[in-house]
N, C-alpha and C positions, 0 to 999 in steps of 0.2 A: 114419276120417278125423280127424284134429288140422286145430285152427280156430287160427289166430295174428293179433295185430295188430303190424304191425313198424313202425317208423318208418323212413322214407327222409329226411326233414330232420326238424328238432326245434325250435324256437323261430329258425331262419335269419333273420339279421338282411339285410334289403332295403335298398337305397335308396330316395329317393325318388321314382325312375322310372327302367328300366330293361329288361332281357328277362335271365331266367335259364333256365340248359337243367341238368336234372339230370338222371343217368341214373336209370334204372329196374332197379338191379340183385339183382333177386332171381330166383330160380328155380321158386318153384311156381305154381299157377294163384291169379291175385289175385280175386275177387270184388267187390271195391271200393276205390277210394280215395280218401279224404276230407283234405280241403284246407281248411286253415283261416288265416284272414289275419287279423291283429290291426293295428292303428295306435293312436295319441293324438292326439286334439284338440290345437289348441293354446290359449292361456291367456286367448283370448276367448269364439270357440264354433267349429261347424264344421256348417252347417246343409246338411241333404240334401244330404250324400256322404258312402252307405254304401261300405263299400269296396269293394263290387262293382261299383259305377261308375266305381272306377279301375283297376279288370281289364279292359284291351283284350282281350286274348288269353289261354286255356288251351287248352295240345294234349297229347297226347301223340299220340309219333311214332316209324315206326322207320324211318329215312334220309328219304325221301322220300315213306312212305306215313304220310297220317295215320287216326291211329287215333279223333281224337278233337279236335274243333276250336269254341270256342264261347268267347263274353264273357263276364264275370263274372254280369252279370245275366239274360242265358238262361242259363246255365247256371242259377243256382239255382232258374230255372224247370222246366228238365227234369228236378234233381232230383226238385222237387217231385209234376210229373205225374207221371214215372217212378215214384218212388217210397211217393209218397201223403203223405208225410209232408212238413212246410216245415221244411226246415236250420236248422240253428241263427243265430241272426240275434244281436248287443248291437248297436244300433243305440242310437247318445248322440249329440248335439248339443251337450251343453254343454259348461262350458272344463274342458279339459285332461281330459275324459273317455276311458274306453278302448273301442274301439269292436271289432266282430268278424263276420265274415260267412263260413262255411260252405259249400263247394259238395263235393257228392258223387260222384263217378265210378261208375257202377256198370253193371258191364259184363254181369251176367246179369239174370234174369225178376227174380230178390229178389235179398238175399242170403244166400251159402253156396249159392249154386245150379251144382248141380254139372254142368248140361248146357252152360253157356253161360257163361264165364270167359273173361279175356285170361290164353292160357299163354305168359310169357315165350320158352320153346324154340322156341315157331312164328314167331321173329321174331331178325332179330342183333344189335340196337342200339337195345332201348327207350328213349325219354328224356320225361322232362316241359317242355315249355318253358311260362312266364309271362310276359306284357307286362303292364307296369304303369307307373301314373303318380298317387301322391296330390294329385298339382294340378289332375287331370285337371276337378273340378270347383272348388274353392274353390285359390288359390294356398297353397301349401304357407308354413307359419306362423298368426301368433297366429289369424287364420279359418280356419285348414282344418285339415292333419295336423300336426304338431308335426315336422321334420325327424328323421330318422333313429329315428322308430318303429315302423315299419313289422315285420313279421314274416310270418314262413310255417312253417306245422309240415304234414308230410305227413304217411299212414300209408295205409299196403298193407294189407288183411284177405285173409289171403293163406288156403289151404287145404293142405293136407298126405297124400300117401297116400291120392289116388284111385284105387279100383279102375280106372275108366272113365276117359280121355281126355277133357274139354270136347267137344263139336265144333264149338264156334265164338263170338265175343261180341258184343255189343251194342253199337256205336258213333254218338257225338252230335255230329253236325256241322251245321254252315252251310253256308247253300248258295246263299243268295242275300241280296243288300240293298239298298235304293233309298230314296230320300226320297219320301213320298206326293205327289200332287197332286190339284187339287181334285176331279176326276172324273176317270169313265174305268175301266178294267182296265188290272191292269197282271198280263200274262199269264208266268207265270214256269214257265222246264222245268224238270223235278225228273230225279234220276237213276233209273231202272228196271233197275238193277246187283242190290241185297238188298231182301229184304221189309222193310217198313215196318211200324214198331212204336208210333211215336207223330210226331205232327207238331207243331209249334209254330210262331207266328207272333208275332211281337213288333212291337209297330208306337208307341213314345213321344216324346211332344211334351208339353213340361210344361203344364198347365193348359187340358187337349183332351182329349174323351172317345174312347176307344179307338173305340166303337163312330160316332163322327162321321168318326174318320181311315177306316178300315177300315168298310164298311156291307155288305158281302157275301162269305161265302169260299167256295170252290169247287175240288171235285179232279174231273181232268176226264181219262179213261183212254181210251187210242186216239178222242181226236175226239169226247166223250162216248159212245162205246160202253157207259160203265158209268160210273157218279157217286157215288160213296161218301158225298161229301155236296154240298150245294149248299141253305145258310142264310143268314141274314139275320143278322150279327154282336151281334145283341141275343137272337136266339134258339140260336146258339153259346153265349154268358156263361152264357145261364139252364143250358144243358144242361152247361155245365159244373161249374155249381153243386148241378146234383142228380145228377150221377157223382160230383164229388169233395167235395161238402159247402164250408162257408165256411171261408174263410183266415181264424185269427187270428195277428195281427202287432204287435207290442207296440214302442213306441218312447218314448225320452224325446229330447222336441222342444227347442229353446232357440226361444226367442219373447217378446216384448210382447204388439202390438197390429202383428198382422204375417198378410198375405194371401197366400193359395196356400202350404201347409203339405203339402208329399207327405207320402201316406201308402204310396202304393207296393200300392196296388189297386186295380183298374181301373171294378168296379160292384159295385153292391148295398151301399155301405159305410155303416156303425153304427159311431161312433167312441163312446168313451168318456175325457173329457179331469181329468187330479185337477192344478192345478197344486202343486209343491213349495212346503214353506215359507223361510222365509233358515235356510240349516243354522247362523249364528252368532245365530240365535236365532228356533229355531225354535218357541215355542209364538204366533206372531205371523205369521197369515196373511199371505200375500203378494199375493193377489189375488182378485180372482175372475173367471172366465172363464168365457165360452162360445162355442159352435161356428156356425157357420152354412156355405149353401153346402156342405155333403161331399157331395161327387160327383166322379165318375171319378178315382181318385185323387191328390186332394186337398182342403182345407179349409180355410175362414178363419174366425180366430181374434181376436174380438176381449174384453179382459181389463180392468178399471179395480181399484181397491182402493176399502177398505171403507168410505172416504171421499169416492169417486165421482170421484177425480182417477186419471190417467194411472198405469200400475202398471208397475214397475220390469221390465229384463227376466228370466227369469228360464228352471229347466227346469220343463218339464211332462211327465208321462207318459200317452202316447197308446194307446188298443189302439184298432186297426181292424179290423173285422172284415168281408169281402170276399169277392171271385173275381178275376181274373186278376192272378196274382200279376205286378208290373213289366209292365202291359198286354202282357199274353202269350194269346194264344187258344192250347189245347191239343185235340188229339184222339188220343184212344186209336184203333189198331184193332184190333178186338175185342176177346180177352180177355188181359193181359199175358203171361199165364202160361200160355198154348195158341197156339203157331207155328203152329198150322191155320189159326186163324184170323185171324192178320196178315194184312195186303194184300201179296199175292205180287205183286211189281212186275216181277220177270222177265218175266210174263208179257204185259205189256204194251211196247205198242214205241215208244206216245206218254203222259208223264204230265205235265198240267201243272196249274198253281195257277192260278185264276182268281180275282183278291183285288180287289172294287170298291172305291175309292176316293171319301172327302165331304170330307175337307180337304186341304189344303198343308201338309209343312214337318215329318211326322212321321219320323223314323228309324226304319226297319221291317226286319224282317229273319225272314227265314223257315230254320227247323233242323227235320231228322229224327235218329232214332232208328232205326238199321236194324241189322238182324240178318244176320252174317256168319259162314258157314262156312269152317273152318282147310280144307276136301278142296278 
């Protein structure tokens, strides 16, 4: 078997919001594709908006069947569970910094995994499409992206000279979305077409604990005939923390004396804050700062100098260290690497989400991870 990385675009210049469709033309079975999106601040700062918050949409598609459907910010959540590993993230706030956010496609158990690939041949008209918009959170200019910086570089990990045929890949879609309210269930059907290999649920309202919007989750198979789980959303977080260990997530913030600082972790979070010095002369502290309130991702910050008067604004470098990565709840089942032991959802004829709700006003969105056969 020969291993390649091939590029499909390379440094693609974007605009500043748009939808692009590229084909997907190669021919052996790809393994993974990794997607990487760069911008520039502009010449004041650009505070919380990484770029994945101006990724509406990532698909791939062939005519009318998707293969693969999900926002910039779950997606780098399914990376992550899927993968184990958190994408690469440059996450800057200050002026005219370059910023960069990472999301991984990955169609088998790992990668190089030769049971379970997207093979171009089983399909007529691969394509990638992207929707985006750098305004989406700050207006495009001196506070937010700098116009016309925008980038996308693709790359196929493609395989070469399988004895064996795939027999089938792993695709990550949405599947449902609503805005919370303050109580209640809100009971959602899920599809029982492929097994399920991981679930995710995203549910973000800036400065509201995940576990306040969402307070119960629940998968519920023919009528409760069977309940894979059915927890308390504080006792999901923890179990997700002792499967997947804690999130570290490293950022340089732009701030003064400035309240609610995401950090882009849902609970358990440990920040660690150094502010920068004046890089035009740097042996001359700039402030001193510290943190208060970090809880569900976010934190306030307040900073004076060593005179005790008001301190300039400036960057700071943050590491948080957490669980749910962009208030994301995840659940494996069972072992990534053993289709035994997925939830075979063929086999059921009713599956629904039973997701309790304690506040209003959070954008919530629920994606699977399912396992599909090319027979």
């Amino acid at each position: 078997m020969k291993l390649r990385d091939v590029y499909i675009e390379n440094e693609k210049v974007l605009a500043d919001s748009g939808n692009l469709v590229i084909e997907l033309s190669v021919v052996d079975p790809i393994s993974e594709i990794h997607l990487r999106f760069k911008a520039k601040n502009g010449a004041t700062y650009n505070k919380h908006s990484p770029i994945a918050r101006c990724i509406s949409k990532i698909e791939v598609v062939d005519g009318a069947n998707v293969i693969y459907s999900l926002d910039g910010m779950i997606a780098q959540a399914m990376t992550l569970y899927q993968t184990g590993v958190l994408p690469s993230m440059q996450r800057q706030a200050g002026p005219s910094e370059n910023q960069e956010d990472h999301i991984i496609i990955r169609f088998g158990r790992y990668l190089w995994d030769t049971v379970f690939a997207l093979v171009p041949a089983n399909f007529r008209n691969l394509q990638i499409k992207i929707s985006w918009n750098l305004g989406a959170v700050n207006t495009v200019g001196a506070t937010g992206f700098l116009t016309g910086s925008g980038r996308v570089s693709i790359i196929a990990r493609i395989m070469e000279g399988l004895e064996t045929a795939p027999l089938g890949f792993l695709m990550g879609k949405e599947h449902y979305d609503w805005t919370t309210v303050g109580s209640g269930d809100e009971r959602v059907a899920l599809p029982a077409d492929y097994p399920y290999v991981l679930f995710l649920l995203r549910a973000w309202e800036a400065n509201v604990k995940l576990y306040s919007s969402i307070t119960n989750l629940k998968l519920s198979l023919d009528q409760d005939k069977d309940i894979p789980f059915d927890l308390t959303s504080w006792d999901f977080l923890k179990m997700m923390e002792n499967e997947f260990g804690k999130v570290i997530l490293d950022q340089h913030i732009f701030a003064d004396t400035e309240e609610n600082i995401q950090n882009w972790l849902a609970v358990g979070e440990t920040v660690g804050l150094i502010p920068e010095t004046d890089p035009s002369d740097p042996a001359t502290f700039r402030a001193i700062a510290n943190v208060y309130g970090v809880d569900s991702g976010h934190l306030n910050l307040v900073q004076v100098t060593h005179a005790g008067g008001d301190a300039a604004a400036g960057i700071h470098q943050l590491i948080s260290v957490g669980q749910g990565l962009h208030h994301t709840f995840a659940r494996r089942f069972g072992n990534i690497a053993d289709p035994a032991t997925w939830l075979n959802a063929p086999e059921y004829g009713d599956i629904k989400a039973v997701i309790r709700q304690g506040n209003a006003g959070a954008a919530a969105k629920i994606a699977l991870l399912q396992a599909k056969t090319y027979a």
